[in-house]
C-alpha positions in Angstrom: 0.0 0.0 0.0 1.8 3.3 -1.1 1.9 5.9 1.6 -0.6 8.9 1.1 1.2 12.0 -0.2 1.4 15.5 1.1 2.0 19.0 -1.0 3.4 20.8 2.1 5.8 24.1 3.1 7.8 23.3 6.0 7.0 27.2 7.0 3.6 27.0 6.6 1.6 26.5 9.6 -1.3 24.7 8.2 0.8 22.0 7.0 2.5 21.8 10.1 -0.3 21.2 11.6 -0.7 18.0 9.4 2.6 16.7 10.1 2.3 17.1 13.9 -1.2 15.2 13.5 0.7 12.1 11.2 3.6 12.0 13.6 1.1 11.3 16.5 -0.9 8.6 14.5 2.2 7.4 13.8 2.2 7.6 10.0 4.3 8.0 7.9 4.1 10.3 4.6 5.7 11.1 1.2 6.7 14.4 1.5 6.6 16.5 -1.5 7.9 19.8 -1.0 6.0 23.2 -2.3 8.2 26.5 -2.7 6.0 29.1 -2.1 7.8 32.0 -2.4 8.4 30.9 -5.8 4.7 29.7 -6.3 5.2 26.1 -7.4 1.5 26.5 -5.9 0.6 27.9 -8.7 2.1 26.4 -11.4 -1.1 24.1 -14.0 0.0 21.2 -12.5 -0.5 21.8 -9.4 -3.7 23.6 -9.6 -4.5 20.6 -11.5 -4.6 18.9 -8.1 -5.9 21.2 -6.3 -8.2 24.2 -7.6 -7.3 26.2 -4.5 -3.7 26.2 -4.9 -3.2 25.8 -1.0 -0.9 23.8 0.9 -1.1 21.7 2.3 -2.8 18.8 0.1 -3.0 15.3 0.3 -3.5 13.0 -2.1 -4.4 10.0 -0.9 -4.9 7.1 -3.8 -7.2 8.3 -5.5 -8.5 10.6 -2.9 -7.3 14.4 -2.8 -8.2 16.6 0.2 -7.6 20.2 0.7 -7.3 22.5 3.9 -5.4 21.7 6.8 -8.4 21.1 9.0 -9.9 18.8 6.7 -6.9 16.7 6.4 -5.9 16.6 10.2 -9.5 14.8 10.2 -9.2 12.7 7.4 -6.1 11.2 8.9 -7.5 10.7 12.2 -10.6 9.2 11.0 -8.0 6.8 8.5 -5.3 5.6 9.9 -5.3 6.2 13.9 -5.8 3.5 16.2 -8.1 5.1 18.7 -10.5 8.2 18.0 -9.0 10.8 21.1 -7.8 13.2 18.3 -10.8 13.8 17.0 -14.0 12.0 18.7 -16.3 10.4 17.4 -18.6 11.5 20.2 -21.4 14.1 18.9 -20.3 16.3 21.4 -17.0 16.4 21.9 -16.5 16.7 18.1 -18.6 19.3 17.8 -16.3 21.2 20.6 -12.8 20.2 18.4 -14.4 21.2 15.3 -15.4 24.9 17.1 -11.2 25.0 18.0 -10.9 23.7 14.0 -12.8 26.8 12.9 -11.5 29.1 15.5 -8.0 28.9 14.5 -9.0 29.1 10.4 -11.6 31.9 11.3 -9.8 33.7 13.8 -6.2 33.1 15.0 -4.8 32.0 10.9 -6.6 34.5 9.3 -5.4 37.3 11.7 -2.1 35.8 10.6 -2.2 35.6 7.5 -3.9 39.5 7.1 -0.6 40.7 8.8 1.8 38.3 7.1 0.8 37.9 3.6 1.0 41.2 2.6 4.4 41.8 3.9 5.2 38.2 2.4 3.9 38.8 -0.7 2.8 42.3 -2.1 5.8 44.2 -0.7 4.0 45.7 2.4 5.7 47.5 5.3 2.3 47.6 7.7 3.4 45.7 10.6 0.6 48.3 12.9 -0.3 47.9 16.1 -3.7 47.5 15.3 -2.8 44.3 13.5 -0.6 42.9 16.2 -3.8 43.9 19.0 -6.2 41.8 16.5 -4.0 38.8 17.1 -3.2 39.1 20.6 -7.1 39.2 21.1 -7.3 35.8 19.9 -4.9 35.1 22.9 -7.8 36.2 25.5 -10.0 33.8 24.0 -7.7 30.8 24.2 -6.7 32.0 28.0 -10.3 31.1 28.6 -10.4 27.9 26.6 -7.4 26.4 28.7 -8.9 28.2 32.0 -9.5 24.7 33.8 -8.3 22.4 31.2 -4.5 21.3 30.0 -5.9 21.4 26.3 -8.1 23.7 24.3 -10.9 20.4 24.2 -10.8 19.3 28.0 -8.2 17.1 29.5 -6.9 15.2 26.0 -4.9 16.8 23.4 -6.5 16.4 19.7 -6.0 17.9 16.2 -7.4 21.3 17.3 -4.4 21.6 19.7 -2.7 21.1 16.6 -3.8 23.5 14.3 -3.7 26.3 16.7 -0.1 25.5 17.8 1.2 25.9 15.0 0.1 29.1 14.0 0.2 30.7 17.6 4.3 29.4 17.4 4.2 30.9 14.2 3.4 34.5 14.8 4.3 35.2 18.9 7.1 37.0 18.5 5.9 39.9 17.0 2.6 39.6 18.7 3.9 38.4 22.0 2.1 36.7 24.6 2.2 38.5 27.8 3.1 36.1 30.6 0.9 38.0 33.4 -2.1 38.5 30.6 -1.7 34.6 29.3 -0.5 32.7 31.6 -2.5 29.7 30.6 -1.9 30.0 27.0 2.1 30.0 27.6 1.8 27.0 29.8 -0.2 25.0 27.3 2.9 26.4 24.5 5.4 24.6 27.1 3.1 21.4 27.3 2.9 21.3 23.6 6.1 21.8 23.2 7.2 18.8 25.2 6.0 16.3 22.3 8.9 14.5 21.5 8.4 15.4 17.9 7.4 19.1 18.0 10.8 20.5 17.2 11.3 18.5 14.1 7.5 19.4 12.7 6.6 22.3 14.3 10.0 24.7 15.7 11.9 24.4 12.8 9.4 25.4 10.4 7.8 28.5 12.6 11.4 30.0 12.8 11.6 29.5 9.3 8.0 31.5 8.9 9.1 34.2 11.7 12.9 34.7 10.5 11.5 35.3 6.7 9.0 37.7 8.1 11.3 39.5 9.8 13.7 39.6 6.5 11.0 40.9 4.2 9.5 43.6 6.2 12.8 44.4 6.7 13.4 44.4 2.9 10.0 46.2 2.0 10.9 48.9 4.4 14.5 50.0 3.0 12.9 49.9 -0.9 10.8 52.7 0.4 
């Protein structure tokens, strides 16, 4: 049986979010590398695959599935041995897929209206006003993880995930204050004890946060 495949970016935290969900269902993936900054995204082949152009995509035999989220599920539902990532309880899946949608419709796309421009489009607006819309997101979580070690209760699962890796991706220049948050820096340090989150997750946020740096950098001194 040929491994399912994945179109990722090591710096991009949706797809990091896939890899840290296959390294704890144990499975293993081809790994086909996407340069963004070059747009191999974009390129007919690709789009072929996938309409979107987003990373990360799997394909899957002769299955192809596209956004993060979706994946992380898929995979779960696939190949894990036990359903704690993602429940198959009514409930409880309804509360992982409310984290799912919080970090696409609130903490990622914060990021990405601050990042991509800067990334892409040869922005220098790094405002405060940007930076205060993500640290909101931060006040929310502090309430998530108010009595619990994980964003879902007392189990880790794929919306832990997905919202790690974009809140590693993006807190240094929207820091999380350690009186303000002190829930949401204790749940980093959990996280961050997985023996495998510096290899799918670290790396590739430095990656993201060291580029940023470099092209707002770079946008500001062609003004």
């Amino acid at each position: 049986m040929s491994k399912p495949v994945l179109y990722y970016a090591k710096l991009s935290p949706p797809a990091r979010a896939v890899l840290l969900t296959a390294k704890a269902i144990d499975l293993e993936l081809e790994l086909k590398p996407i340069n963004l900054m070059k747009g191999e995204h974009l390129t007919p082949e690709f789009i072929k695959i996938n309409p979107q152009h987003t990373i990360p995509t799997l394909v899957d035999g002769d299955a192809v599935v596209y956004d993060s989220h979706a994946i992380c599920a898929y995979l779960v539902e696939k190949y894990a041995k036990d359903d704690q990532l993602y429940p198959k309880d009514l409930v409880k899946r309804a509360l992982v897929d409310a984290r799912l949608h919080f970090d696409s419709g609130h903490l990622f796309a914060r990021l990405r209206f601050l990042y991509e421009p800067i990334l892409y489009y040869g922005s220098t607006d790094c405002s405060m006003d940007k930076i205060a819309y993500i640290q909101k997101c931060y006040e929310i979580m502090e309430q998530f993880l108010k009595t619990e070690p994980y964003l879902c209760g007392d189990v880790m699962t794929i919306g832990d995930f997905c919202c790690l890796a974009t809140v590693t991706s993006v807190n240094e220049v929207a820091p999380i204050d350690e009186f303000k948050f002190p829930n949401v820096l204790a749940w980093l340090s959990r996280m961050a004890e997985l023996p495998y989150y510096m290899e799918t997750n670290e790396e590739g946020a430095e990656e993201l946060k060291n580029l940023f740096k470099e092209k707002l950098a770079e946008n500001r001194g062609a003004k």
